[in-house]
N, C-alpha and C positions, 0 to 999 in steps of 0.2 A: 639369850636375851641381851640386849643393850642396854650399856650404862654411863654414863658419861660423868669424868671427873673433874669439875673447875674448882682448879687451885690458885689461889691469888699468894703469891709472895710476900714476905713482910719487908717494912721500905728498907733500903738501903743493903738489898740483899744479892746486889748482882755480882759480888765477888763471891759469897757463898755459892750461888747458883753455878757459874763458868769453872769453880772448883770441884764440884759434883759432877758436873752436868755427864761426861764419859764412864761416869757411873751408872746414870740414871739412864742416856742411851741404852746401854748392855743389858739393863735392868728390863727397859721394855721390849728388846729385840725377843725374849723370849716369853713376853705377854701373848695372850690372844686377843691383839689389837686390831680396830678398826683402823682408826687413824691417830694422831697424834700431833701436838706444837705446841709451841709457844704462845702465850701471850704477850699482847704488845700494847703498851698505852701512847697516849697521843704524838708524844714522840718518839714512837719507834722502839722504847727502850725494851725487853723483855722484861714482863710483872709475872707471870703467872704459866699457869698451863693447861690445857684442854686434851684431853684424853677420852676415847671412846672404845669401849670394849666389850666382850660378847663374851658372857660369865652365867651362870647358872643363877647365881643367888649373890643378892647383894653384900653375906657376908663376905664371900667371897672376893668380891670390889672394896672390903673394907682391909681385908687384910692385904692386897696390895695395895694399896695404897700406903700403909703403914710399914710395908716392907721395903717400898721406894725409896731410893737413898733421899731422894729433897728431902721428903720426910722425916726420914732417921737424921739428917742434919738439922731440922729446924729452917727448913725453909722456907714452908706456907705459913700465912698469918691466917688462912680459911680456905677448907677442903668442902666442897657441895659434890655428894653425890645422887645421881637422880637416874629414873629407868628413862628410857628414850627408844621412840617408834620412829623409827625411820618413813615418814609419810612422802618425803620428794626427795629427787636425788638428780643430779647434773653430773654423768660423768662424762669426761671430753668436752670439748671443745668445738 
């Protein structure tokens, strides 16, 4: 099943975030991820993160998430997690 993690950062948190961040990489490298990134607000800056992953059971989604170094730093100001159906998909160009 699909699940998707939007995490929004708390302000002022982009030196926290580039200090983890090669944590949080390695962290997901051995997720079972769909996709993964950053988010970005109007100017470009990284706020947040979007994470999509294929887990069993949403406790499941909850503990990583909790086990994610942003997280164990205190990085998000607000973690949404939600099930998600893949109803259209564009891959290529």
């Amino acid at each position: 099943m699909l699940f998707t993690i939007h995490a929004l950062d708390k302000e002022d948190s982009f030196e926290l975030r580039m200090k983890t961040r090669e944590n949080h990489l390695q962290y997901l490298s051995s997720a079972p991820l769909v996709y993964a990134g950053p988010l970005s607000d109007e100017n470009g800056n990284m706020c947040g993160s979007l994470i999509v992953l294929d887990m069993k059971e949403i406790s499941e989604v909850r503990k990583f998430v909790e086990n994610d170094p942003y997280s164990k730093a205190g990085l998000f100001q607000k973690v949404e997690i939600h099930r998600f159906t893949e109803a259209f998909s564009h891959k290529g160009k």
